[in-house]
Each structure stands twice: as structure tokens, then as C-alpha cells.
C-alpha positions as CSV (number, residue, x, y, z in Angstrom):
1,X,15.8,34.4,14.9
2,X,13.6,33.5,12.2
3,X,12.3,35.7,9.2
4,X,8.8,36.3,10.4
5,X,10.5,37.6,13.6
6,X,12.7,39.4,12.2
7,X,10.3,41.3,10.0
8,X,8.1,42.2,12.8
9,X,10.8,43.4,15.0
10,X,11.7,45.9,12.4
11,X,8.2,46.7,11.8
12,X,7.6,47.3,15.4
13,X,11.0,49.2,15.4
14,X,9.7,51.6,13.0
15,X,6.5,52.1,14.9
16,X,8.0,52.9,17.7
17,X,10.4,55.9,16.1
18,X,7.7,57.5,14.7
19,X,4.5,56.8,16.6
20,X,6.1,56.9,20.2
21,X,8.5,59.6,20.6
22,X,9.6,58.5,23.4
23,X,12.9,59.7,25.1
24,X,14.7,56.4,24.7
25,X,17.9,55.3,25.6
26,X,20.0,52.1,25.4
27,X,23.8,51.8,27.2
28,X,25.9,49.3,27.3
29,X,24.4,47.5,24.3
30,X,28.1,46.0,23.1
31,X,27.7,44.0,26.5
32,X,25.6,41.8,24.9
33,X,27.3,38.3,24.2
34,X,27.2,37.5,20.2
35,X,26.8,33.9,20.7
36,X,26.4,31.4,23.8
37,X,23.9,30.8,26.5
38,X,22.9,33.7,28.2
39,X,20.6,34.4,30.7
40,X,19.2,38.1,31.1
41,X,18.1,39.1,34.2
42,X,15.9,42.2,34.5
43,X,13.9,44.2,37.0
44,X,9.9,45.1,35.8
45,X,8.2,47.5,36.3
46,X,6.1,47.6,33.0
47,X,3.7,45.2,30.5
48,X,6.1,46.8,28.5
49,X,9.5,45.7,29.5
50,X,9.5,42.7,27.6
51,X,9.3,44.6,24.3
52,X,11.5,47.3,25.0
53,X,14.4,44.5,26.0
54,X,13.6,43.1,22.7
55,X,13.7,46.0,20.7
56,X,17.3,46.9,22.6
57,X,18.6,43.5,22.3
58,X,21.3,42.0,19.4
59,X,20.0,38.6,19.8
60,X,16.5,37.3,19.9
61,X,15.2,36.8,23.9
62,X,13.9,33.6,25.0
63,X,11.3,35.0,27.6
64,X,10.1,32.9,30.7
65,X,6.2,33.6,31.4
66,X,3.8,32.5,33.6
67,X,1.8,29.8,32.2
68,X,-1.7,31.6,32.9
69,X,-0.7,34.0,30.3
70,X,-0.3,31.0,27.9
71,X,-4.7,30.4,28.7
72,X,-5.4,34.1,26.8
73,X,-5.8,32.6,22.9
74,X,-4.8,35.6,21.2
75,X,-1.4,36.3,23.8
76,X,-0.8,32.5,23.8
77,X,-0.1,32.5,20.1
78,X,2.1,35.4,20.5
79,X,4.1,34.0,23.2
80,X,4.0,31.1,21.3
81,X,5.3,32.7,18.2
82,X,7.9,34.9,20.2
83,X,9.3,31.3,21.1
84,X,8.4,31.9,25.2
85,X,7.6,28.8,27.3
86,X,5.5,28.7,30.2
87,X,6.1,28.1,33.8
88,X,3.8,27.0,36.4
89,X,4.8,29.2,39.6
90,X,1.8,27.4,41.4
91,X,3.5,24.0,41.1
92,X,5.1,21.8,43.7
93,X,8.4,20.4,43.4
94,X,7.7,18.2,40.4
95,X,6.5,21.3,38.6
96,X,10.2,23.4,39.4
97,X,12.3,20.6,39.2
98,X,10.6,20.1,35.7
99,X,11.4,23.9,34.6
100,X,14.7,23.6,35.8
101,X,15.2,20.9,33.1
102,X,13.8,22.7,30.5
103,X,15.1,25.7,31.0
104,X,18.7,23.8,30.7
105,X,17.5,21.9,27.7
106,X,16.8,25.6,26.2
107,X,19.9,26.7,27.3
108,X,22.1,23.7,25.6
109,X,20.6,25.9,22.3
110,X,23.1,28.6,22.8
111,X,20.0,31.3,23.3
112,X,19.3,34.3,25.5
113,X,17.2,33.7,28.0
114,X,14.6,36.2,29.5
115,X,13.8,36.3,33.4
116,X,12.6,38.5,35.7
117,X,14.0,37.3,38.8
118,X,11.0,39.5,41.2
119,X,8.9,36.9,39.2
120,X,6.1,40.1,39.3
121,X,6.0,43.6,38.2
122,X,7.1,45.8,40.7
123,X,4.5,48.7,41.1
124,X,6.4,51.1,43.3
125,X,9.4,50.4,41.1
126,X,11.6,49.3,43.2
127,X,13.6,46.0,43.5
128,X,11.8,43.0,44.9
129,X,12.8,40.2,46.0
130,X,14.1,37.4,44.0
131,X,12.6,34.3,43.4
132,X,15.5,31.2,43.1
133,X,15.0,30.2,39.7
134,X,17.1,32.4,37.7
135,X,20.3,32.1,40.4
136,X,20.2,28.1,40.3
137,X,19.9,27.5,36.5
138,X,22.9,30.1,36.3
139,X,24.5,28.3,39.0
140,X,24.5,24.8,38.0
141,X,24.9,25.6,34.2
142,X,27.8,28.0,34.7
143,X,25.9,30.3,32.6
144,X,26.7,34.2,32.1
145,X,24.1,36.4,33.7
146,X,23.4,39.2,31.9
147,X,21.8,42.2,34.2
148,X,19.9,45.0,33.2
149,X,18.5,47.8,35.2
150,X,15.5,49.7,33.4
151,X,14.4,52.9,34.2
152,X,11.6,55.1,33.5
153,X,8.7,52.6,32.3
154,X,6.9,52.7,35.6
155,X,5.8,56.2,33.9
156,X,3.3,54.5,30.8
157,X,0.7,54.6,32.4
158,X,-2.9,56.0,31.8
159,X,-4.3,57.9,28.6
160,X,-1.8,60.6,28.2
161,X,1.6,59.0,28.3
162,X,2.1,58.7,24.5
163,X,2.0,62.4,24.6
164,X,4.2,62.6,27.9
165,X,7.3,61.4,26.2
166,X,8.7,59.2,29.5
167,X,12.5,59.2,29.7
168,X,13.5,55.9,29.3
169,X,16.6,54.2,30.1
170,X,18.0,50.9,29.6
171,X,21.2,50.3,31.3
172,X,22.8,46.6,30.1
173,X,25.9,45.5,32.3
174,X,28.4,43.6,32.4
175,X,28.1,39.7,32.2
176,X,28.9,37.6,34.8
177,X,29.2,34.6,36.6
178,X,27.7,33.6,39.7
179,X,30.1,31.5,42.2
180,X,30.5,28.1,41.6
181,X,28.0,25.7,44.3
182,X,28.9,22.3,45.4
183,X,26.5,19.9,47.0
184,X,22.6,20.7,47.6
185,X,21.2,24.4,47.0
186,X,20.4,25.1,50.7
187,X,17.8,27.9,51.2
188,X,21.0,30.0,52.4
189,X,23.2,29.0,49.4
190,X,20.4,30.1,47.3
191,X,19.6,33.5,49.0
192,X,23.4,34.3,49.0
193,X,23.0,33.8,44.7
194,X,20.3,35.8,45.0
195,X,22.1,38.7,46.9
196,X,24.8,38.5,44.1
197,X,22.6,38.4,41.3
198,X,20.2,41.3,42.0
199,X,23.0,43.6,43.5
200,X,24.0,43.8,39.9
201,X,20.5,45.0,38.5
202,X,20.8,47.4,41.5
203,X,24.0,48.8,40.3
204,X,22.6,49.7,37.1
205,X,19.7,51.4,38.4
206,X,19.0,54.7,40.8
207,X,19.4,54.5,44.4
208,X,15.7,55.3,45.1
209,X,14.5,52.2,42.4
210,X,17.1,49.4,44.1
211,X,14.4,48.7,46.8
212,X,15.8,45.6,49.2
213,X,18.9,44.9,47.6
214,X,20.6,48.9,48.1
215,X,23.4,49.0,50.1
């Protein structure tokens, strides 16, 4: 983490105490690897999800985001700043192949990594779908998955939710590893990684919010 980060996560820490009251919690924090290659997987729900992992988080997150974001000059030099990298979901199989390696070139840097698996925000707040990304980096790599269920943030929304007070929740698990995969990632191989994967995001969140993946 560098300094400039550091400062503006505190400053950002203090806003958020005193200008947004909300009704904030954070379990499970000491889950949180102190050092290694981790990547977090999340559901999301919210714009701001990213932040609120942030501000939760012992280590700086790495966040994934799509590279149309990256156009916007003002949120590019944030993302930029905030040390994101961009990934093109339109792309072929040059493109993924291409994000694969970077993402394991990041990962070689002992950092956290940020994903949202659904690879959208979920507007009914419930569990989508996963894309494969996430599951075949942690594969390959043997890299510790870190989930976290949020819950709560589907509630910012309009005018009058600084004044609501949302009850928010941030629920971070246990790491783990997915199965180790010999051979090619078949589609059925992959979707099995998947199931794994988001089953424990859905553990950490309410029945009525695991969507596809409740039991």
C-alpha cells in the first residue's frame, strides 16, 4: 500500500464515521490472510461494494474492472491510482487467455486480488451466475479464495438513503482452496469450480440473497 493510499483510505474512513451513519458491520475480518496471494471473491449488488471491501479489508485490494470503465477520464485515474487493471469481457480467446496471464503475473506479487465472480451487479440481489475467470486462475495457481457474502447495500439507493441508515453487513469467510485440476479446463470441470466457489459466498449470505447457487 503506498502512502497516498493509505492517507486517503483514512480520510475516506473518517468520512464515512461521521458523514454516513450507517449501521455497519464487518465479521470475520481476522480471516483475512496477512501476507500471500489471495484472491477475494465477492457477490455485488452496489457501485459501492468496492469501497466498502476496501474500507473492511487489512490489506490493500487489487480490483479487476471492466475495461470501459478505464474510457471515463476522471474514474480511469482513480482506478488507475487504486492500482485496478482492466479486462476486456468483449474479447475472444486471445483477450482471456491474455488476462489469465496477467492476472498470474499480479498474483506472483503476493497481493489481494478483487473479483466479482457474477462479473455484473446483481439488481435483485441475489447470486448470479459465475463467470470462469476467478475459479481457473485460483485453480491453476493453487491460490486461496477468499469469499465474502455482503449484505444490505442493494438498500443505497435514491435521495434519502444517507438518512435511512441501511444495515450493512459484511460477512468474510474462511479461505480456501479449490480442488486441484489436471489436463484441459472442460466447460464441466469449470462449472463444477464454479459450484464450489460461489457455494461459499452463498454460505455467508441469507437464504433469500443466495439466488442459483442455494441448496
Amino acid at each position: 500500500m503506498t502512502l497516498s493510499q493509505r492517507i486517503i483510505l483514512t480520510l475516506v474512513k473518517i468520512l464515512f464515521k461521521f458523514f454516513i451513519s450507517w449501521t455497519w458491520k464487518i465479521k470475520g475480518r481476522d480471516n483475512i490472510p496477512s501476507s500471500g496471494p489471495v484472491i477475494l471473491i465477492s457477490n455485488h449488488v452496489n457501485f459501492f461494494d468496492p469501497i466498502l471491501l476496501m474500507l473492511s479489508s487489512t490489506r490493500w485490494i487489487h480490483f479487476m474492472a471492466k475495461e470501459e470503465l478505464f474510457h471515463n477520464p476522471f474514474l480511469g485515474f482513480i482506478l488507475r491510482w487504486a492500482q485496478a487493471y482492466p479486462i476486456n469481457r468483449r474479447g475472444g480467446m486471445k483477450e482471456r487467455k491474455e488476462t489469465i496471464k496477467h492476472t498470474q503475473n499480479k498474483l506472483q506479487e503476493d497481493i489481494i486480488l478483487g473479483i466479482f465472480p457474477e462479473g455484473e451487479r446483481s439488481h435483485e440481489a441475489k447470486l448470479l451466475s459465475a463467470k470462469p475467470g476467478a475459479a481457473v486462475i485460483a485453480a491453476r495457481m493453487g491460490v486461496q479464495l477468499l469469499p465474502v457474502g455482503i449484505i444490505g447495500t442493494e438498500k443505497i439507493h435514491g435521495k434519502r438513503w444517507p438518512w435511512q441508515q441501511p444495515h450493512i453487513i459484511l460477512n468474510i469467510g474462511r479461505p480456501f482452496n479449490l480442488p486441484p485440476t489436471d489436463g484441459k479446463f472442460t466447460r464441466s470441470k469449470i462449472q463444477s469450480l464454479n459450484i464450489i466457489m460461489m457455494r461459499e459466498i452463498a454460505k455467508l449470505l441469507p437464504p433469500d440473497r443466495q439466488g442459483v447457487y442455494a441448496d
